[in-house]
Backbone and ligand atoms as CSV (ligand in chain L), in Angstrom:
chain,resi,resn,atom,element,x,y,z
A,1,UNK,N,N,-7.060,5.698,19.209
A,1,UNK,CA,C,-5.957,6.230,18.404
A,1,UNK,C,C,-6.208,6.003,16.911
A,2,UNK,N,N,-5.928,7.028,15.923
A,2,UNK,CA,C,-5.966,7.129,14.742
A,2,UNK,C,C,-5.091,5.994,14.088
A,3,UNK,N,N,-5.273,5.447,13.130
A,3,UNK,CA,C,-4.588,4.131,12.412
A,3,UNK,C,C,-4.155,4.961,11.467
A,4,UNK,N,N,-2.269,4.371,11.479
A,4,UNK,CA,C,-1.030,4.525,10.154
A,4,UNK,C,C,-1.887,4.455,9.443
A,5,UNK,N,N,-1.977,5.012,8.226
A,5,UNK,CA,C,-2.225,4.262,6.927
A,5,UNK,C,C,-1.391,4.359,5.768
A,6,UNK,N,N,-0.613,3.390,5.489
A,6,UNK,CA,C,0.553,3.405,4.326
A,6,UNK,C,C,0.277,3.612,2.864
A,7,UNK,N,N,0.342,4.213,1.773
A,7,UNK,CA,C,-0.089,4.369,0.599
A,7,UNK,C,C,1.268,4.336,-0.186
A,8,UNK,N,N,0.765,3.869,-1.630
A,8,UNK,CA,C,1.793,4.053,-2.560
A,8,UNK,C,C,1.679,3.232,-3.303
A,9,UNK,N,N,2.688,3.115,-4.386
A,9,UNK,CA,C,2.428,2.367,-5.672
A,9,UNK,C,C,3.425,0.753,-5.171
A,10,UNK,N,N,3.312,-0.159,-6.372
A,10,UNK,CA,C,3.717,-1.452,-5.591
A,10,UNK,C,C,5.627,-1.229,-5.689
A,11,UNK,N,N,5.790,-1.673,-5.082
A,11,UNK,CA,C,7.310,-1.662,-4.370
A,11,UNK,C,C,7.788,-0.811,-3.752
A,12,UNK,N,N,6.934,0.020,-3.579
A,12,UNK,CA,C,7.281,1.212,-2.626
A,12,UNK,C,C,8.063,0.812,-1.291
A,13,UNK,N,N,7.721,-0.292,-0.796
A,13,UNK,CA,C,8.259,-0.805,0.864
A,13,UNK,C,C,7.268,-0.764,1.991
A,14,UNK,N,N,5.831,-0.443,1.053
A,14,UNK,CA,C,4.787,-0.433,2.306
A,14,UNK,C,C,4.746,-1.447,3.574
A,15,UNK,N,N,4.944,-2.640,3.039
A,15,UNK,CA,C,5.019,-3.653,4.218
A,15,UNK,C,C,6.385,-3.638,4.572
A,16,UNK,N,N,7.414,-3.405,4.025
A,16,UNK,CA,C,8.309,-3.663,4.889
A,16,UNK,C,C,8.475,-2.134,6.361
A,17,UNK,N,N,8.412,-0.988,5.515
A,17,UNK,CA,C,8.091,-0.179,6.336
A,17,UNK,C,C,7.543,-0.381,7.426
A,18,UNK,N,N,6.138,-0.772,6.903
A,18,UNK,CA,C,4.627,-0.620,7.913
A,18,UNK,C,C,5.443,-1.358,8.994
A,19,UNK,N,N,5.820,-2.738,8.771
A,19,UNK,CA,C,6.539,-3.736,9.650
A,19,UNK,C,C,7.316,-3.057,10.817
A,20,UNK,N,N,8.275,-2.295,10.370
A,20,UNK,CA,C,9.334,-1.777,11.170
A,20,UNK,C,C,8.626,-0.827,11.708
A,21,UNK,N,N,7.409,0.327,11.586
A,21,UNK,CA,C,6.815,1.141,11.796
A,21,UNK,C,C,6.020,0.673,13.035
A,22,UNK,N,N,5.565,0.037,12.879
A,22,UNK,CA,C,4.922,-0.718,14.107
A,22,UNK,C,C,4.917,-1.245,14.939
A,23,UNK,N,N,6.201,-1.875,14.309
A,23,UNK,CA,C,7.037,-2.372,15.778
A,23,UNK,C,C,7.556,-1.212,16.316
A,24,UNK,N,N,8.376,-0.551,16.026
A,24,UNK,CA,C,9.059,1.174,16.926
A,24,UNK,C,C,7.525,1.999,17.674
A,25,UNK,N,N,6.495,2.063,17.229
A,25,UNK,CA,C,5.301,2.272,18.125
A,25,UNK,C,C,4.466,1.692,18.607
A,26,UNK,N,N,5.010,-0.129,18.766
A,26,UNK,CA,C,4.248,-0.711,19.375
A,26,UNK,C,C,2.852,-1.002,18.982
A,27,UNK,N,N,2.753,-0.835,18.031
A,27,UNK,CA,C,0.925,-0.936,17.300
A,27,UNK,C,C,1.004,-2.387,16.218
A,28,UNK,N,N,-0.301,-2.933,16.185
A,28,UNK,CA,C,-0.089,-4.037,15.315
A,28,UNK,C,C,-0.300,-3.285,13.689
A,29,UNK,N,N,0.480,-4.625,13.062
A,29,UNK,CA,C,0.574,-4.318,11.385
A,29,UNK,C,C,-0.083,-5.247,11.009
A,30,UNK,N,N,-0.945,-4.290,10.026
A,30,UNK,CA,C,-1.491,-5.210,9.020
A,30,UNK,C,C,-1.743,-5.117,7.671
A,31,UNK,N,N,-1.856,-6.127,6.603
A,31,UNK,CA,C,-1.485,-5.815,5.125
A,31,UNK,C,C,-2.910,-6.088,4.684
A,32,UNK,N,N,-3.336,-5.532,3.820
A,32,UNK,CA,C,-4.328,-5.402,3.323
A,32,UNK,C,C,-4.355,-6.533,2.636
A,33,UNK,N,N,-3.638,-6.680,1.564
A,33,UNK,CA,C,-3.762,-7.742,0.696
A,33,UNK,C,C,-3.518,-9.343,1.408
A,34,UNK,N,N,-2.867,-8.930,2.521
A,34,UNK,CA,C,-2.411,-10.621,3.088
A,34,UNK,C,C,-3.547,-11.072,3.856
A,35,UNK,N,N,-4.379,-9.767,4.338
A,35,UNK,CA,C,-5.596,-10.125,5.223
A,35,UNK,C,C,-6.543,-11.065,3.104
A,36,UNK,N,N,-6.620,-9.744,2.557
A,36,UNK,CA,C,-7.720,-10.971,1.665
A,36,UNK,C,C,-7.114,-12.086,1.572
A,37,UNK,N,N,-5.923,-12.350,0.977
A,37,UNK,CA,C,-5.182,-14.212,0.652
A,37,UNK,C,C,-5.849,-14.536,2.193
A,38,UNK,N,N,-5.525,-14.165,2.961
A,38,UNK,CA,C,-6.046,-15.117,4.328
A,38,UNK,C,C,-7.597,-15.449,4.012
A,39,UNK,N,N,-8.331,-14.641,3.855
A,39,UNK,CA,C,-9.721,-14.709,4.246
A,39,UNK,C,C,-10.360,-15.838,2.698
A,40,UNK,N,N,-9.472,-15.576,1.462
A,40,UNK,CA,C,-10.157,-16.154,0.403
A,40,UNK,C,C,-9.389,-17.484,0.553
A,41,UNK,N,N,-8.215,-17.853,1.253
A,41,UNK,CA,C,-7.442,-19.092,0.942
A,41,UNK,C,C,-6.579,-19.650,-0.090
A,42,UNK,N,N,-6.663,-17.967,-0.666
A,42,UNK,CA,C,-5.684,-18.188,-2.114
A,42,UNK,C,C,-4.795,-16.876,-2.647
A,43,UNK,N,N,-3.896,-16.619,-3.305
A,43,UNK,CA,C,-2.762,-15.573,-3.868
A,43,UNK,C,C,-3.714,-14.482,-4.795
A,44,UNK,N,N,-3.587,-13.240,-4.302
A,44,UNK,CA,C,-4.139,-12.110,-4.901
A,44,UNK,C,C,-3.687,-12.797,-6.496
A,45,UNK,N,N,-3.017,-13.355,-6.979
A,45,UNK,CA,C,-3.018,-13.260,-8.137
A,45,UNK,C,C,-4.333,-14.693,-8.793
A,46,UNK,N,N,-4.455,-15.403,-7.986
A,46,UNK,CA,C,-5.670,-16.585,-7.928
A,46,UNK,C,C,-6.979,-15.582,-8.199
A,47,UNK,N,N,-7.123,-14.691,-7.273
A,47,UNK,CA,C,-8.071,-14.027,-7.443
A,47,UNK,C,C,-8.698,-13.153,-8.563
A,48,UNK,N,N,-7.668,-12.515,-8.815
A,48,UNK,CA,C,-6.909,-12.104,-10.164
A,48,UNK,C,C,-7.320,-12.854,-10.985
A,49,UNK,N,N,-7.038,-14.036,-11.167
A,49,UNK,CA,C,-7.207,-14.929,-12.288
A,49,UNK,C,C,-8.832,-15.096,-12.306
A,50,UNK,N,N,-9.006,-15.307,-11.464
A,50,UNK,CA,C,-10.763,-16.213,-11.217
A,50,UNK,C,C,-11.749,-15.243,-11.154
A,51,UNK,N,N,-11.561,-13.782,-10.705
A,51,UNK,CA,C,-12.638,-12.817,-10.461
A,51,UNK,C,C,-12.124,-11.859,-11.097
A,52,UNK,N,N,-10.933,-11.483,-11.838
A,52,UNK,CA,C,-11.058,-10.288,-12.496
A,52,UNK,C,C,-10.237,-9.305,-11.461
A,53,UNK,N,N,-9.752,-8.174,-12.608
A,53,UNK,CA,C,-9.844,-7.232,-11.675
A,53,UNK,C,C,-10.985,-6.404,-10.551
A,54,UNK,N,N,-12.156,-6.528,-11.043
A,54,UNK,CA,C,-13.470,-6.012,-10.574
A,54,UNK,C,C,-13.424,-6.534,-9.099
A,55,UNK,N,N,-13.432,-8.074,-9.189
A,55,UNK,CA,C,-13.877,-8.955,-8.168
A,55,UNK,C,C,-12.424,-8.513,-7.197
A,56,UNK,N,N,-11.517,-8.558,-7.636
A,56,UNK,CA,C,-10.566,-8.408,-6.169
A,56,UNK,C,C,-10.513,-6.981,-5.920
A,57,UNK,N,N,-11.142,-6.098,-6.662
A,57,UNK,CA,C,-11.145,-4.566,-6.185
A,57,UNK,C,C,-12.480,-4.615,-4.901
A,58,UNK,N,N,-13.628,-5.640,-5.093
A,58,UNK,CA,C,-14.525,-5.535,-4.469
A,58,UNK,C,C,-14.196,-6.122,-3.204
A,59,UNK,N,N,-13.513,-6.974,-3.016
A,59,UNK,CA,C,-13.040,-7.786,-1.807
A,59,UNK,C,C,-11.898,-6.607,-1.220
A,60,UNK,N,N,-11.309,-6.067,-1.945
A,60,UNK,CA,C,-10.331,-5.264,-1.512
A,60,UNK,C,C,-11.502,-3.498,-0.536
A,61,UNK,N,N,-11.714,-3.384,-1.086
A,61,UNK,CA,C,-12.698,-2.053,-0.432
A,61,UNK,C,C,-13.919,-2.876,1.155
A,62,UNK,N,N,-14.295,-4.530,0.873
A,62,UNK,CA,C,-14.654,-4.947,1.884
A,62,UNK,C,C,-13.919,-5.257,3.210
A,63,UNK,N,N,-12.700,-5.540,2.732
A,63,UNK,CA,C,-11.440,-5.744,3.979
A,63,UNK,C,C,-11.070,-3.847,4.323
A,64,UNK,N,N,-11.218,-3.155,3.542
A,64,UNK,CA,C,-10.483,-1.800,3.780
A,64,UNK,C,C,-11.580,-0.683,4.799
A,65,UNK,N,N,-12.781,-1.373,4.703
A,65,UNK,CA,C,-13.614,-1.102,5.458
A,65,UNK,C,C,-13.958,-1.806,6.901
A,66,UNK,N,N,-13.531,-3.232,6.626
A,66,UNK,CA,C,-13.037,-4.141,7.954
A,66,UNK,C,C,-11.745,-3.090,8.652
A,67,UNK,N,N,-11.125,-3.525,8.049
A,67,UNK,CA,C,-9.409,-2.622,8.931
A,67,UNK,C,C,-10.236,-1.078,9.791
A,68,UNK,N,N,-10.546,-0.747,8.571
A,68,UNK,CA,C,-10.576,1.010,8.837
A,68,UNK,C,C,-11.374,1.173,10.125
A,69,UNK,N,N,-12.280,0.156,10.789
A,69,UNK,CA,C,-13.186,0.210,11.893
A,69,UNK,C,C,-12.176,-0.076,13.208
A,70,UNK,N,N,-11.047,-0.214,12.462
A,70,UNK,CA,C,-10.063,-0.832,13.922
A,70,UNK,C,C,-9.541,0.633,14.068
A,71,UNK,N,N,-8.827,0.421,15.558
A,71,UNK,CA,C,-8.229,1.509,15.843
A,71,UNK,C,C,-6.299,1.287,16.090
A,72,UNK,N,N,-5.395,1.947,15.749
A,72,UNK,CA,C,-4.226,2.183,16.128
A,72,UNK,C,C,-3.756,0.819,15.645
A,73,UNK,N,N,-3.481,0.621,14.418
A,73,UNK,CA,C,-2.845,-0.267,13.644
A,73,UNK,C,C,-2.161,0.710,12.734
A,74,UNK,N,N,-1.068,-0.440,12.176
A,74,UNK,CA,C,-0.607,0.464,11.167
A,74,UNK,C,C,-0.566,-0.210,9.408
A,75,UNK,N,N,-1.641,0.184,8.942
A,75,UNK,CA,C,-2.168,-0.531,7.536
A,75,UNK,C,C,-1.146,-0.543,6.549
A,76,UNK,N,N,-0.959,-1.685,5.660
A,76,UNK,CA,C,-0.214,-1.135,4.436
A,76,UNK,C,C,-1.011,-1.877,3.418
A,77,UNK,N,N,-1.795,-0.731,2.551
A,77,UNK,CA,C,-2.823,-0.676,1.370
A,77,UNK,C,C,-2.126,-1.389,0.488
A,78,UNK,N,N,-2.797,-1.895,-0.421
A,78,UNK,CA,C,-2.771,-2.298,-1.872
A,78,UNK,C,C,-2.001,-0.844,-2.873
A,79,UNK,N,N,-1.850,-1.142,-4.064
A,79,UNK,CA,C,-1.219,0.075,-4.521
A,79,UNK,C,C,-2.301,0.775,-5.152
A,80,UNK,N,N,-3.139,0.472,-5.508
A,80,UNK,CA,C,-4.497,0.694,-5.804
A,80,UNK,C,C,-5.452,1.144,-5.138
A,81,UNK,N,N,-4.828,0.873,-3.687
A,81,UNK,CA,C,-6.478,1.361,-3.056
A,81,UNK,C,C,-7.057,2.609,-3.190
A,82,UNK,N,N,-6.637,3.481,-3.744
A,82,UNK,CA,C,-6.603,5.165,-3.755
A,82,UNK,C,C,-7.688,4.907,-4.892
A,83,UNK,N,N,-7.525,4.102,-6.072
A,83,UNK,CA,C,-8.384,4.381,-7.194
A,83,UNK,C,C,-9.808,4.537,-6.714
A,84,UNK,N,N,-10.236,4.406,-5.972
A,84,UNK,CA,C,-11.939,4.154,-5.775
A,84,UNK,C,C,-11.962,5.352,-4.822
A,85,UNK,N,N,-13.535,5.963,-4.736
A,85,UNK,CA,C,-13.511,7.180,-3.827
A,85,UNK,C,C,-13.913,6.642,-2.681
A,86,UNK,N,N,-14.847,5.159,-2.737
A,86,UNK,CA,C,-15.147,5.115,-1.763
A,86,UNK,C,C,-13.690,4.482,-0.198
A,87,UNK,N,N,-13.360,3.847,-1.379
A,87,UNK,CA,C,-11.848,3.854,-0.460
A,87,UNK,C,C,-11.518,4.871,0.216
A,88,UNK,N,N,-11.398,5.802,-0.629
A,88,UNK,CA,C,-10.682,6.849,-0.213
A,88,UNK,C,C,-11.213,7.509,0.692
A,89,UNK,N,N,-12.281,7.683,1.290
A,89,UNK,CA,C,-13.101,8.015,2.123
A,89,UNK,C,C,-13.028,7.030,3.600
A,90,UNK,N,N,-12.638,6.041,3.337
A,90,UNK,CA,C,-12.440,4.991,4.343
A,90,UNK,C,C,-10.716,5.695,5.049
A,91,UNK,N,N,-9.718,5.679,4.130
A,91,UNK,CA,C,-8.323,5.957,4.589
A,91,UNK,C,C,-8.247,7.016,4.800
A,92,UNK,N,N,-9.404,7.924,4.450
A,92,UNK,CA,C,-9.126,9.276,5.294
A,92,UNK,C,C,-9.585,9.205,6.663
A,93,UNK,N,N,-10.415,8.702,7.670
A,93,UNK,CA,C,-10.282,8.454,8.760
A,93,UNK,C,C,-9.154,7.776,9.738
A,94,UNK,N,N,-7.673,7.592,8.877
A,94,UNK,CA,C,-6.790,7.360,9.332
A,94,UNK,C,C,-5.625,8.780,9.163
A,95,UNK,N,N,-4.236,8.684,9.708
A,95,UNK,CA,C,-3.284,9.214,9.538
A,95,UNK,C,C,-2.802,8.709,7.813
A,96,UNK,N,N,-2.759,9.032,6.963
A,96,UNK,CA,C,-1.965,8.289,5.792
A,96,UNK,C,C,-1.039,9.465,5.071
A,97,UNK,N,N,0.071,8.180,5.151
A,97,UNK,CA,C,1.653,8.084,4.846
A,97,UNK,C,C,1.546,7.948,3.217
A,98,UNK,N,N,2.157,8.854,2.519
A,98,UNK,CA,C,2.612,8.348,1.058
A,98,UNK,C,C,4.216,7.742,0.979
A,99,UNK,N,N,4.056,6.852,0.818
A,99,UNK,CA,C,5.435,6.297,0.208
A,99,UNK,C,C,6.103,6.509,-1.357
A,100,UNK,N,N,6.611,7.917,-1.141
A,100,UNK,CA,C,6.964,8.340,-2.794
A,100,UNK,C,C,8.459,7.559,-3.444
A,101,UNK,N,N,8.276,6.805,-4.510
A,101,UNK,CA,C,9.629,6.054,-4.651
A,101,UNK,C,C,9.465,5.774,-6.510
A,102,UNK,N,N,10.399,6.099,-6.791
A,102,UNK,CA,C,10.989,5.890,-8.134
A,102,UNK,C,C,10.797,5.067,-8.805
A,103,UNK,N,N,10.140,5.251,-10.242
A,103,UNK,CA,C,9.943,3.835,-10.802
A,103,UNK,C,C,11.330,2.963,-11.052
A,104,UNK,N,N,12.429,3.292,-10.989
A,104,UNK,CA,C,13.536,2.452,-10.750
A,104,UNK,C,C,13.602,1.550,-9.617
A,105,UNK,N,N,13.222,1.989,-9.047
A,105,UNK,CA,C,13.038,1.464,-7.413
A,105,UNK,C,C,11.833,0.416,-7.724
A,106,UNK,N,N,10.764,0.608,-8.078
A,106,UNK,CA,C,9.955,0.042,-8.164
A,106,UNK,C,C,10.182,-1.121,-9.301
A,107,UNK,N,N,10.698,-1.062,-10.158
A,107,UNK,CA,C,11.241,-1.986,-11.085
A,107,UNK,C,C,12.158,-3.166,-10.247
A,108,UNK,N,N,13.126,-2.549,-9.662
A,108,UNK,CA,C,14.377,-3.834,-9.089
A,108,UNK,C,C,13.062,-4.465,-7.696
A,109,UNK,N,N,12.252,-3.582,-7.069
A,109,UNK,CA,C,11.585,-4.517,-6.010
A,109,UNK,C,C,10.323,-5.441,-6.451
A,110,UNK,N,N,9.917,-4.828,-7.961
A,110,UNK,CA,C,9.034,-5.991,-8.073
A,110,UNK,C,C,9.586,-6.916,-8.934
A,111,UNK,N,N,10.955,-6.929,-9.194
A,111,UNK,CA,C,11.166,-7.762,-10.477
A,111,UNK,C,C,10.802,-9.548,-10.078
A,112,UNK,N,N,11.779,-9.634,-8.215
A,112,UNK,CA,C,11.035,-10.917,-8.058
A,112,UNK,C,C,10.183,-11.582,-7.765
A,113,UNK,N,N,9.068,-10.975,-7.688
A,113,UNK,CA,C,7.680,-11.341,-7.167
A,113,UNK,C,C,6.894,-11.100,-8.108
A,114,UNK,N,N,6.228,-12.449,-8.003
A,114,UNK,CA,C,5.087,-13.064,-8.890
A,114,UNK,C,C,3.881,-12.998,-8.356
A,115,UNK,N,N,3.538,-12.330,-7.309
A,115,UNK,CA,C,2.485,-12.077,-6.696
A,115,UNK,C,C,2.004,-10.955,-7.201
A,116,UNK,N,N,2.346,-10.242,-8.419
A,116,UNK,CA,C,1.831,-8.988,-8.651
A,116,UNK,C,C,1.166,-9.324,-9.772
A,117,UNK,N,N,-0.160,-9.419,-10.095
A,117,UNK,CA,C,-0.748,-9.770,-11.342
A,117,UNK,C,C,-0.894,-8.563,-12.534
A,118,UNK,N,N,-1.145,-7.522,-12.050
A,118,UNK,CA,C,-0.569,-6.273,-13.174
A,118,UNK,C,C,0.222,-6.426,-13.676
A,119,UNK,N,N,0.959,-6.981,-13.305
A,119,UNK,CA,C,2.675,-6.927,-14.349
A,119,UNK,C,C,2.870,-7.945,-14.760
A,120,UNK,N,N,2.064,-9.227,-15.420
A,120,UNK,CA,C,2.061,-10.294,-15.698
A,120,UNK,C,C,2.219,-9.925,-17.122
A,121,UNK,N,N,2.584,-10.609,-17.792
A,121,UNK,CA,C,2.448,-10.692,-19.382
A,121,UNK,C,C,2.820,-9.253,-20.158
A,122,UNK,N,N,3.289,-8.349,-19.219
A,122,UNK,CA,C,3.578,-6.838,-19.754
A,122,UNK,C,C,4.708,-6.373,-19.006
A,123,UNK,N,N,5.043,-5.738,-20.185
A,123,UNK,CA,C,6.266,-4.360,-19.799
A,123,UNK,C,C,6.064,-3.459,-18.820
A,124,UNK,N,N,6.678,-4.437,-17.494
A,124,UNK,CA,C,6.627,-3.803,-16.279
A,124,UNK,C,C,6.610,-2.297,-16.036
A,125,UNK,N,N,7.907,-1.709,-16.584
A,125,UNK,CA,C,8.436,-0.861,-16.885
A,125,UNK,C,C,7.176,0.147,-16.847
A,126,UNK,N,N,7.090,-0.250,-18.308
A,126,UNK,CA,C,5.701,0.663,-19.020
A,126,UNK,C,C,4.629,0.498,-18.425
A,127,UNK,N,N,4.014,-0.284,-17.506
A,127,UNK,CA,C,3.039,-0.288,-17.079
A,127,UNK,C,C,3.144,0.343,-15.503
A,128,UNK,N,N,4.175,-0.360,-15.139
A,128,UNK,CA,C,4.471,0.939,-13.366
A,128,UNK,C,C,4.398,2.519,-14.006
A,129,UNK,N,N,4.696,2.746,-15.358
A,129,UNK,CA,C,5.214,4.211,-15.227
A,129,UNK,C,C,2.914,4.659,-15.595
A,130,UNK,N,N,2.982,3.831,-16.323
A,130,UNK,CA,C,1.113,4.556,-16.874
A,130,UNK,C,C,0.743,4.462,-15.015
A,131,UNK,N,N,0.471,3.473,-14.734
A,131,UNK,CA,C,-0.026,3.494,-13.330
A,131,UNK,C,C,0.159,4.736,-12.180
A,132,UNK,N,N,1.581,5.150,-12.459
A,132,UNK,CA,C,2.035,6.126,-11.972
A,132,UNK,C,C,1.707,7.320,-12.380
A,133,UNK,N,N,1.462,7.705,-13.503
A,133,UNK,CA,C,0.287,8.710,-14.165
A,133,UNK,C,C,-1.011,8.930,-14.179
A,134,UNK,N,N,-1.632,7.692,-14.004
A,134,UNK,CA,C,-2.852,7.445,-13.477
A,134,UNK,C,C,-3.094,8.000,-12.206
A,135,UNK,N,N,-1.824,7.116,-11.180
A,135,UNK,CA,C,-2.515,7.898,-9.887
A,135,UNK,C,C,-1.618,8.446,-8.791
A,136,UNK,N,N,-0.675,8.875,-9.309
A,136,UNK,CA,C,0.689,9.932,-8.805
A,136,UNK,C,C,-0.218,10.972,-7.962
A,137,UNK,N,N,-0.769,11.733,-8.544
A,137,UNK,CA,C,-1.691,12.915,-8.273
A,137,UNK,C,C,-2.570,12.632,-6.776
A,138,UNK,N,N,-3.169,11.348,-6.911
A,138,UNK,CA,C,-3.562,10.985,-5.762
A,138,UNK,C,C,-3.537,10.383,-4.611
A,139,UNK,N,N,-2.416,9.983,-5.070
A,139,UNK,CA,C,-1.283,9.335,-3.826
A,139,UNK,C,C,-0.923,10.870,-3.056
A,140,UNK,N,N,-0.708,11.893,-3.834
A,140,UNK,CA,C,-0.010,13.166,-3.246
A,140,UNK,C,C,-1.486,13.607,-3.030
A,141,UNK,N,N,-2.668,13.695,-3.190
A,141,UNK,CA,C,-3.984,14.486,-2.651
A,141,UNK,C,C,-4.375,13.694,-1.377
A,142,UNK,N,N,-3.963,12.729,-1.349
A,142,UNK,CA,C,-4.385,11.418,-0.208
A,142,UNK,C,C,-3.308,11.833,1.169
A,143,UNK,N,N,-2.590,12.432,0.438
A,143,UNK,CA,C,-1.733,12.070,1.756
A,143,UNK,C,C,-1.507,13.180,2.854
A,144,UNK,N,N,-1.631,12.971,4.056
A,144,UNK,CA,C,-1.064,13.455,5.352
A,144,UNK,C,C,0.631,13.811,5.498
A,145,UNK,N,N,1.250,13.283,5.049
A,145,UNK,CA,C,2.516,13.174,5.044
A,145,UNK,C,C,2.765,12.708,3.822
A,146,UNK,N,N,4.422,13.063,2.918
A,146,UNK,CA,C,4.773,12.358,1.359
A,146,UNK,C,C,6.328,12.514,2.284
A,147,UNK,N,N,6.908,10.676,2.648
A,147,UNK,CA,C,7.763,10.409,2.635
A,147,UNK,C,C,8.636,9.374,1.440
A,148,UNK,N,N,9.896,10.318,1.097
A,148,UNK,CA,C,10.870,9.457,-0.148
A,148,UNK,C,C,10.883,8.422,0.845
A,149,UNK,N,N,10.764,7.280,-0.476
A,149,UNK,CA,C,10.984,5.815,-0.052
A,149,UNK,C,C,12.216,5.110,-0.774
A,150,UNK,N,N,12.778,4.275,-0.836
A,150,UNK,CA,C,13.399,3.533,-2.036
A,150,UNK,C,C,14.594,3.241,-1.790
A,151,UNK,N,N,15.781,4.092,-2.180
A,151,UNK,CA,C,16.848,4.062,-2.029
A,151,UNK,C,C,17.801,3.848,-0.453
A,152,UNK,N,N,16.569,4.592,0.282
A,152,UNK,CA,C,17.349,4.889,1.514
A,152,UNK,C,C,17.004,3.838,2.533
A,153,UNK,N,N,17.291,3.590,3.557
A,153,UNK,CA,C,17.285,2.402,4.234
A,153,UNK,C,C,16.024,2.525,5.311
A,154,UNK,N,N,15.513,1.181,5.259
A,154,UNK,CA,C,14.153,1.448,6.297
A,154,UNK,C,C,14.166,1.748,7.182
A,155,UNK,N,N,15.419,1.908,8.478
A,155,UNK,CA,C,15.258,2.605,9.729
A,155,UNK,C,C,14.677,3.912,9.288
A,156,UNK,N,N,15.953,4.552,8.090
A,156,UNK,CA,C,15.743,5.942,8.178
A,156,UNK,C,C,14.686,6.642,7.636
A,157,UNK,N,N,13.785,5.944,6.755
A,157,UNK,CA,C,12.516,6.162,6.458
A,157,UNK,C,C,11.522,6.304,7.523
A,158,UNK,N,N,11.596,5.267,8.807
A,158,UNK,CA,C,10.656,4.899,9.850
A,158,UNK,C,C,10.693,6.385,10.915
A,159,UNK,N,N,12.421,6.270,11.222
A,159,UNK,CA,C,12.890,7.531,11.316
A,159,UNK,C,C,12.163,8.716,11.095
A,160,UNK,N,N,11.895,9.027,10.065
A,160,UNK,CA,C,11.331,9.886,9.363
A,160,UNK,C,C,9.809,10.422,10.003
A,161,UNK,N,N,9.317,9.109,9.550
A,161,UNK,CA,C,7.717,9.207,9.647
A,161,UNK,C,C,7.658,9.377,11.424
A,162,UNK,N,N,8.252,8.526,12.269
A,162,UNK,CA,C,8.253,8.554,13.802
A,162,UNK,C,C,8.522,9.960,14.258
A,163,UNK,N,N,9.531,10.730,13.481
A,163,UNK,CA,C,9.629,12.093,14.092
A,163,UNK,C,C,7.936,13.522,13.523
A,164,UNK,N,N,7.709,12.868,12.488
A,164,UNK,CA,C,6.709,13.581,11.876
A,164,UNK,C,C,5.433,13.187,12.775
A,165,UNK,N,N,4.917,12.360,13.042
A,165,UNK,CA,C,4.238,11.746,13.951
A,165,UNK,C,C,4.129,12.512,15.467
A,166,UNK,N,N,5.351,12.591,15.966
A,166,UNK,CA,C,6.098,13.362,17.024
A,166,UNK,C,C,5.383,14.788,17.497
A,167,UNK,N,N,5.081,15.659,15.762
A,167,UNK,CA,C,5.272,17.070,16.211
A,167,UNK,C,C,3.657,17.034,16.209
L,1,LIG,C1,C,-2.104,-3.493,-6.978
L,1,LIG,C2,C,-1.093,-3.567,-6.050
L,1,LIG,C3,C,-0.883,-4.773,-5.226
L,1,LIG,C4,C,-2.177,-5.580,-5.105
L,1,LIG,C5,C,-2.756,-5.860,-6.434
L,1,LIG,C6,C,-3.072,-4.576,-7.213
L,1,LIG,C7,C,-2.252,-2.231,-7.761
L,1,LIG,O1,O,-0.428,-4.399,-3.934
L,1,LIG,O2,O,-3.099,-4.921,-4.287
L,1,LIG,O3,O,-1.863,-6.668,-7.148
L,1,LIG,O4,O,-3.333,-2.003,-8.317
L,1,LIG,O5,O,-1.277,-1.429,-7.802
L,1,LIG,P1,P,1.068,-3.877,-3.607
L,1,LIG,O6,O,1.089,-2.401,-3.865
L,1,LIG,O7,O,1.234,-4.175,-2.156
L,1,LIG,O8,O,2.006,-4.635,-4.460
């Protein structure tokens, strides 16, 4: 079976989704980024600190190529993973889900988490919205499906994707 693959920018609800998504089809979930903290023993933002962006993009495309060999999971990517082609070449051998959601939305869900090292020392704001210009375009070229995320409640999102899945 073809593996979910969740996409989108950060606060979209990928993991919480993916979570509920997987459980309603019975498939295991797994987070991209929680698999690296597992495997390095430390907070994407440690990594961040110590290797750069470079270094956790490289660990990030080595786990995305781990996952992608599995079958019938349901992934939820980094918000980034789209930037690289070779990624992108990996998540196209899956089903992938865009999670389209508002930089408002994205503002109130990352405001409390400190696990996001992009938005450290900068105008969140301004920096979700460049990011979102950067790679809006390819979140929507990437995707199999573009489900609204944000506002509306995660059954009815799961909802969503489970009936699309369906046809
Ligand atoms: C990133 C998003 C984060 C994480 C890292 C970089 C990005 O994941 O991979 O901080 O480039 O947008 P989430 O989208 O799960 O927050």
């Amino acid at each position: 079976m073809q593996n979910i693959i969740l996409i989108g920018p950060m606060g979209s609800g990928k993991t919480t989704v993916g979570k509920q998504l997987a459980k309603r089809l019975r498939l295991d979930f797994v987070d991209s980024d929680h698999m690296i903290e597992e495997r390095c023993g430390v907070s994407i933002s440690t990594i961040f600190d110590i290797e750069g962006e470079d270094g956790f993009r490289k660990r990030e495309t080595k786990m995305l190529g781990e996952l992608c060999e599995q079958n019938g999971i349901v992934l939820a990517t980094g918000g980034g993973a789209i930037t690289k082609e070779e990624n992108r070449i990996l998540l196209r051998k899956g089903y992938v889900i865009y999670l389209k959601t508002s930089i408002e939305t994205q503002i109130a869900r990352t405001q409390k988490n400190y696990n996001r090292p992009l938005l450290d020392n900068v105008d969140a704001e301004e920096k979700l919205r460049q990011l979102m210009e950067e790679r809006g375009a390819l979140y929507e070229q990437e995707a199999d499906l573009v489900v609204v995320s944000g506002e509306r409640i995660v059954s009815k999102v799961v909802d969503e994707i489970v009936e699309a899945l369906d046809k």
